[in-house]
C-alpha positions in Angstrom: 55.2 69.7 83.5 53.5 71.4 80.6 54.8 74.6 80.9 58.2 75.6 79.2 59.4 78.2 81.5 59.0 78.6 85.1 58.9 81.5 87.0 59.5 81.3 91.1 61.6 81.6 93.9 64.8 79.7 94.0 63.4 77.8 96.7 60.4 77.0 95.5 62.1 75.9 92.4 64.1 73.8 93.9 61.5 71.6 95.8 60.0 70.6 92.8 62.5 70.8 90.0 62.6 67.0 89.5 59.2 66.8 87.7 60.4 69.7 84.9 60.8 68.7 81.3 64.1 68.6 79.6 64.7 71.8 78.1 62.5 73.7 80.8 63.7 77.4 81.3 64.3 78.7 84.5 63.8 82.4 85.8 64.2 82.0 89.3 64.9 85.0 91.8 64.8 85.5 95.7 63.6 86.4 98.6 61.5 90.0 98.1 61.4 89.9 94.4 57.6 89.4 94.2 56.7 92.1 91.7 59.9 91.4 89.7 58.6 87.8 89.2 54.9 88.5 88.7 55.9 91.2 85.7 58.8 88.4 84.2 56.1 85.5 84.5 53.0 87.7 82.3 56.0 89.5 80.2 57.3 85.8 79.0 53.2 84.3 78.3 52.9 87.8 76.6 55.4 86.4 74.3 53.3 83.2 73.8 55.4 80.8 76.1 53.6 78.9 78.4 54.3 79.9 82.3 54.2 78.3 85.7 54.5 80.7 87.9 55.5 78.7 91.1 55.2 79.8 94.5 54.0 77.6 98.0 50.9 76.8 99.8 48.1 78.2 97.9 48.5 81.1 95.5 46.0 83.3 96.6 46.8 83.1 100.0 50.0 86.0 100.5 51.4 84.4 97.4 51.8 85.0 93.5 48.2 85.0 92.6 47.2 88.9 93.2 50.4 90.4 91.8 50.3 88.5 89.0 46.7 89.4 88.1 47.2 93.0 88.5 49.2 93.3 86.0 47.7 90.4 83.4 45.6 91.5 80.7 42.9 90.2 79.0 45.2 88.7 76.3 46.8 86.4 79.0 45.0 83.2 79.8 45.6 82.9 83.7 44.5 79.4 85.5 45.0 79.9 89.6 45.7 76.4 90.9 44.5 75.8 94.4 46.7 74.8 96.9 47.3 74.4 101.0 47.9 77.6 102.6 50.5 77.1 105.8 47.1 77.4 108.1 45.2 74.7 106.8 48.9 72.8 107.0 49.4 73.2 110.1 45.6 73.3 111.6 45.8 69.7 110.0 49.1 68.6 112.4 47.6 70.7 115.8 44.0 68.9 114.7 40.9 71.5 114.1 41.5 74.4 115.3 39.6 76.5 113.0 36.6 74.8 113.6 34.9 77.6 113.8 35.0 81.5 112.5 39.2 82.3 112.1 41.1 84.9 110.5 44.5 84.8 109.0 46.7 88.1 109.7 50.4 88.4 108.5 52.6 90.0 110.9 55.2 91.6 108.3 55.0 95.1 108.3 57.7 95.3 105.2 54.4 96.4 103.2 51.9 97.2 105.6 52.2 99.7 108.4 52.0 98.4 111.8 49.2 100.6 112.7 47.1 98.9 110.1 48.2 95.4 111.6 47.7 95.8 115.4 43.8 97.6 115.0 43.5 94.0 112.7 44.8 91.5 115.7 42.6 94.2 118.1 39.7 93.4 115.7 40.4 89.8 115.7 41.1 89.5 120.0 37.2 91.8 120.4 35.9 89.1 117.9 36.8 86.1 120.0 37.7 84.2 116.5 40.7 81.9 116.3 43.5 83.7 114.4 46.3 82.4 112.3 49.8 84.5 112.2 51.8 84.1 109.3 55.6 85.8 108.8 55.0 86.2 112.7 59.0 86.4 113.5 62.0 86.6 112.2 65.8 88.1 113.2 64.6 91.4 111.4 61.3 91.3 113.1 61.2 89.9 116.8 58.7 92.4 118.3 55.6 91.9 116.5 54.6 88.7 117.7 55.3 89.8 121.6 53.1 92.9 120.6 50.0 90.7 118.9 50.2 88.1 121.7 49.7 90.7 124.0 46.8 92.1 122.4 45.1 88.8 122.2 46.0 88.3 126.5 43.7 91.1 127.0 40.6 89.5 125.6 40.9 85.9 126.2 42.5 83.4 129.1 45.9 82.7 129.5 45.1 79.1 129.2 43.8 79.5 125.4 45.5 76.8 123.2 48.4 78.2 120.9 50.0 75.8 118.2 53.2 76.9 116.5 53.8 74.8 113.2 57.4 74.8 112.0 58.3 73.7 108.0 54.3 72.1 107.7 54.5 69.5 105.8 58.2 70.0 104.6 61.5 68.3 106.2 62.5 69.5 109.7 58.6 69.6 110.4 57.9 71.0 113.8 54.8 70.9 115.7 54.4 72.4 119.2 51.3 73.0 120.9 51.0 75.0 124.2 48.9 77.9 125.7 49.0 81.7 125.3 50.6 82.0 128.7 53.2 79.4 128.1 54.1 80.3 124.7 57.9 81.1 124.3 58.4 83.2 120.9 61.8 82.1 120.8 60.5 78.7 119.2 59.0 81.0 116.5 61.1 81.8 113.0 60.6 82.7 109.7 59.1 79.3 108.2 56.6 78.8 111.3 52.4 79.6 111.5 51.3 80.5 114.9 47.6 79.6 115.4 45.9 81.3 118.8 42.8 79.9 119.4 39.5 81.4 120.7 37.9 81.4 124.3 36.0 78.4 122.7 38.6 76.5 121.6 40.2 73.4 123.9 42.5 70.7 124.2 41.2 66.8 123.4 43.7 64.3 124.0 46.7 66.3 122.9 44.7 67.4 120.5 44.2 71.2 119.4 40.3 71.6 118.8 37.9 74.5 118.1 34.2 73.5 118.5 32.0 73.8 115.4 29.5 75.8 117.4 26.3 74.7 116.2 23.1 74.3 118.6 21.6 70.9 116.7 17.8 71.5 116.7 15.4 68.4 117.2 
């Protein structure tokens, strides 16, 4: 509310656009636009306005944060507000499934080879550590979440619980849980998280639960 011009994807805008001030400037762009947005938002404070650079979940987590900073100099004062990443979204609607040790492990290989992704979900699978996919499918992408799925089948039993979290927190939420054997990727999109648990992790009344792991001493 504070901030004269703000900086995001239409999308994001347009979620919270209700709480700007009148006279608020909009620089809004779209889907892929990333580093356009991160040099527009630190160009425009440069020139001494003051910036909200909007973007969802939290903004360190695959978000604005890190582009933004790369190019900010010391003559830009940069507060990071914290946020809820998709994971901890959706491990909140499934119940606590990263209990334990996890990883999160984006499935988009627009900016990162596939190569580099794969050994990542090979590392995770040998860990035994609960794993959180996000950008896991879309109509561009529909073979990387078969491929990482099947990665994980070779280390751990198809009866390991698998929650697929659709619009967390947003309208049109979704929440499935199922296993790693059942798991149909065709209820996967663009706007879902895909959280595979561990070996250790369980089912509770409908509920999807990774044990703390801790051996209480007397």
């Amino acid at each position: 509310r504070s901030s004269s011009v703000w900086v995001g994807l239409d999308q994001y805008v347009d979620q919270v656009r209700d709480l700007a001030r009148p006279g608020t400037r909009f620089v809004e762009t779209g889907l892929g636009k990333e580093e356009e947005r991160a040099h527009s938002a630190v160009a425009l404070a440069a020139e001494g306005h003051a910036v909200a650079l909007l973007g969802s979940g939290d903004a360190q987590v695959y978000a604005m944060a890190s582009p933004a900073l790369e190019v900010a100099g010391a003559d830009i004062d940069v507060d990071v507000v914290p946020g809820v990443t998709a994971a901890l979204a959706a491990g909140a609607l499934l119940g606590a499934p990263l209990g334990h040790d996890h990883a999160s492990i984006s499935l988009s290989d627009l900016h990162t080879p596939w190569e580099a992704i794969e050994a990542r979900v090979r590392a995770v699978a040998e860990a035994d550590i609960v794993v959180s996919f996000y950008n896991p499918r879309s109509r561009g992408r529909d073979w990387q979440l078969p491929k990482a799925l099947a990665v994980l089948s070779a280390h751990r039993p198809p009866s390991t619980p698998v929650g697929v979290v659709t619009h967390a927190s947003r309208p049109g939420e979704q929440v499935l849980l199922t296993t790693l054997a059942e798991l149909d990727v065709e209820t996967v999109g663009m706007y879902s998280l895909v959280t595979v648990g561990s070996s250790q992790s369980t089912v509770v009344a409908g509920r999807f639960v990774t044990p703390r792991g801790y051996r209480w001493m007397p």
